[in-house]
Phi, psi and omega in degrees: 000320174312303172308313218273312183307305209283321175308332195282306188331316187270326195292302169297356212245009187252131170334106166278028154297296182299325210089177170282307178349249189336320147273352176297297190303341195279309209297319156330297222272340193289326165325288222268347167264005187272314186272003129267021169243346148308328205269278171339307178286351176310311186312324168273342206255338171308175178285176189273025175273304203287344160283345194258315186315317209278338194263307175293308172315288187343288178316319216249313175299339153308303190306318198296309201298328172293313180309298174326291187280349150295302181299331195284002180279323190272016174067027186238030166250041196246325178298356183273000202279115034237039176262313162245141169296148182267057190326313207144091177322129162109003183198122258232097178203013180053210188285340187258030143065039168183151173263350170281343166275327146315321185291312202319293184310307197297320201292324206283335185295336167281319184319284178308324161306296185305325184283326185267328171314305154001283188264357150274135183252005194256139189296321188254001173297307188320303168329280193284009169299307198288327172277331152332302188307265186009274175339317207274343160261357140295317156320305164325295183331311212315312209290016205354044166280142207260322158267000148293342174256336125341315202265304182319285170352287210287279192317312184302306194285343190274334178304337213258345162316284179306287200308333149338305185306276189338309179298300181317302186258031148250337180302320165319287228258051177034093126242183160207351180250357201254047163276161185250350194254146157291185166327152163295324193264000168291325196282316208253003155317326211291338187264351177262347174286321180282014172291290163338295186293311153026243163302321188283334185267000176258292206295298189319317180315298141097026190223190148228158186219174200274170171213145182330291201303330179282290214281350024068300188280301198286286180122240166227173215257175228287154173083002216228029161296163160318287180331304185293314151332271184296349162266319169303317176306317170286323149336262194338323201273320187312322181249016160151084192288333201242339188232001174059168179272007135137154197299118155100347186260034205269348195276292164352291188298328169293304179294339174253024171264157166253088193292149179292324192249232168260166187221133201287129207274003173258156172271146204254103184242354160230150180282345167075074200180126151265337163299289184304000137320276164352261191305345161293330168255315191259005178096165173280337179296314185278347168304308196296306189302290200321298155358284196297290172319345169268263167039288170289007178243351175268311162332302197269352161269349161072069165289011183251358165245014187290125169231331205288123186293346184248007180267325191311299197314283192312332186283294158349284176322290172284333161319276165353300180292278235278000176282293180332291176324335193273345182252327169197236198204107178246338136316017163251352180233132186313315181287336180279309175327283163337287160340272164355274174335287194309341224249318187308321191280248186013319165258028199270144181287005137262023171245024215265135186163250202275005165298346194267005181264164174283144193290005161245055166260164164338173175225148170278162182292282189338102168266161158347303184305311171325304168286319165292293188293354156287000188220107203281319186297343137330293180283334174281348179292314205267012182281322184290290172311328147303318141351301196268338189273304156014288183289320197294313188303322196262332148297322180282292161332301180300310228273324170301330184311334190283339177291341179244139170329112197327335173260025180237340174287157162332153184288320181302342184274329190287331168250148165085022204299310203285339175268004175261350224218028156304133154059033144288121175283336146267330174234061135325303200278334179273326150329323194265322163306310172330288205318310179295347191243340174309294215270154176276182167231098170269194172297318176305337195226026175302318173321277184288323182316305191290333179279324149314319180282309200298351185233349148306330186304332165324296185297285161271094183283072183232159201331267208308326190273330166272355196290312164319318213287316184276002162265318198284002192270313223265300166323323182287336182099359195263044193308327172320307184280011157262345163292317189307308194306294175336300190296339190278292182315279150007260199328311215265298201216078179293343167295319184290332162274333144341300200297335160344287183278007194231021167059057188220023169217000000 
């Protein structure tokens, strides 16, 4: 129902500028998290192999990314190319191309160390869990995100918290050997080693690169804070507080306001906040419901009453995205969307049972597998889903060609592209964007280049899409909207309207 809410919310509310693209992709992501919190509740009510699977993918999709993002700080990932990308000495992102969404994966990937420690009893399994961590927080260190070390912080004290708990109240019951956590001061080593790795991982390096302490220090570079972001954003909600300017449309709105103040100089398609997303596109009333409506379902599942070590995990698991969500938008990407999904099945307060054993108890013969092929409509669901992502992968595929270099396309492709790149449903908008940035704007074609630009600026407003708008405005006959336009351009992006005026863009 939650779910179902937050799409009616979103479908009227998407831009017909933007196209179907956008609500096809909104509609999607609402799906594929609904099935996956069917596949979570599975997961829980199942035996603990299919839980220790999703705790080991975690773990090991950390490990690689933490190996990954050490060679790439240290400039030794360029013999892997093109399986791993080349940032740059000093900087740090594994396989997801951002480091915060890189810290996120390591946070949830520690997350999954502690939960599988849990379920071992063996000295040196523990050890190398413990050492696991260890990677994984230096990997933090690399990625020098500011919300990894947040995300780091809040697990290490609440873990060292429970085992604290833990300790305590085996000592009441004269017990002693049967912790599931390590030590509190083995958890909270974790924070001065990544302190340490810190300092330490710039020297070797032996160049300069940015570092936790100077960003820590400093802040963020001038005009492009959180602060500044979120204050532009409530400006917007401010002038249209109840139905918002519409799913997709927050870069448009940034971009044609003229603010009292300072103004964040990039364009901004996300508030990087998700309630304040929510109320800026879809209005406050709906802000609230979606908001609110979660709220209420993590209140009525009571996680401050939690002992089941894999509901703890799932809880850990969704915690992490929505400390992300609150800083930037890690729920716009497929792999969180999931996690997300999954973790939502996983606590629905009727599945509540066998999450509550320890992962090293016995397992039943009955598996997973068992529970998907007992339900056929799972399986014809997820065949329709691989379908459609087929189809999505081979659209994409056609539709990218016009972005690479003629001797990098398909042999079918090389000539005529744009006129090959016809009658896409999801990438429309980027089919029309190509097209609009391709093309001069003559007199002859003024007409249409502007009603083309006017609905591109949706999508991307960015200098060269508005630059059209105002010539093809000016040619057309409209000079009022092209002063307005001017003026807009001014505002928004005064280096790039120099260069304008000096006819050198």
């Amino acid at each position: 129902m939650w779910l179902g809410t937050t799409a009616i919310a979103i479908f009227p509310r998407s831009s017909p500028e933007l196209g179907a693209g956008i609500l096809l992709a909104s509609g999607a992501a609402v799906v594929a998290i609904s099935m996956a919190a069917y596949v979570g509740a599975g997961l829980i009510r199942e035996d603990l192999r299919a839980q220790r699977a999703l705790a080991l993918g975690l773990l090991i999709a950390g490990l690689i990314n933490a190996a990954i993002g050490l060679l790439q700080y240290y400039g030794l990932a360029e013999p892997f190319a093109p399986w791993i990308t080349e940032p740059g000495i000093g900087q740090a992102y594994g396989s997801l191309r951002q480091r915060n969404q890189f810290a996120t994966l390591l946070s949830m990937a520690l997350i999954a160390a502690l939960w599988l420690h849990a379920g071992c009893r063996g000295v040196w399994r523990r050890r190398l869990l413990m050492s696991a961590s260890g990677l994984l927080t230096v990997g933090l260190a690399a990625s020098v995100s500011r919300t990894g070390l947040l995300q780091m912080l809040l697990i290490v004290g609440l873990a060292a918290f429970m085992a604290r708990r833990e300790r305590r109240a085996a000592k009441g019951a004269n017990g002693d050997s049967g912790f599931s956590l390590p030590a509190p001061l083995a958890l909270l080593a974790l924070i001065p080693l990544y302190f340490a790795a810190s300092w330490l991982l710039p020297l070797l390096v032996g160049g300069e690169v940015q570092q936790m302490f100077g960003r820590l220090r400093q802040g963020a570079l001038a005009g492009e804070s959180r602060l500044n972001l979120w204050s532009n954003v409530l400006t917007l909600i401010a002038q249209r507080p109840w139905l918002g300017w519409g799913w997709g449309e927050l870069s448009y709105a940034h971009y044609g306001t003229l603010y009292a103040g300072p103004r964040f100089p990039v364009i901004l398609d996300n508030a990087h906040n998700l309630p304040l997303h929510l109320a800026v596109e879809l209005g406050i009333p709906a802000a609230l419901l979606i908001c609110g409506g979660f709220v209420w379902m993590v209140i009525a599942a009571r996680p401050w009453a939690e002992r089941s070590p894999t509901r703890l995990m799932a809880w850990g698991l969704l915690g992490v995205i929505l400390l992300h969500s609150l800083l930037e938008y890690p729920l716009w990407y497929g792999p969180f969307q999931l996690v997300f999904g999954v973790c939502l099945g996983m606590l629905w307060p009727r599945t509540r049972g066998r999450g509550n054993e320890l992962p090293q108890l016995p397992v039943r013969n009955r598996g997973f597998a068992a529970f998907v092929g007992g339900r056929k409509w799972l399986t014809l669901a997820a065949v329709t889903l691989l379908g459609c992502l087929g189809y999505a992968a081979w659209d994409y595929t056609r539709i990218s060609q016009i972005y690479l270099p003629r001797s990098e396309r398909l042999s079918g492709y090389q000539d005529d592209t744009l006129a090959k790149l016809q009658g896409s449903w999801l990438f429309a908008s980027q089919v029309k964007f190509a097209e609009l940035t391709l093309t001069d704007v003559t007199p002859a074609n003024a007409e249409r280049m502007y009603e083309m630009a006017r609905s591109t600026v949706h999508f991307s407003p960015e200098p060269h899409v508005v630059i059209k708008l105002i010539e093809s405005a000016q040619l057309s006959g409209r000079p009022d909207e092209a002063r307005a336009e001017i003026e807009r351009f001014r505002n928004a992006y005064p280096a790039a309207y120099e260069l304008w005026l000096k006819g050198e863009r």
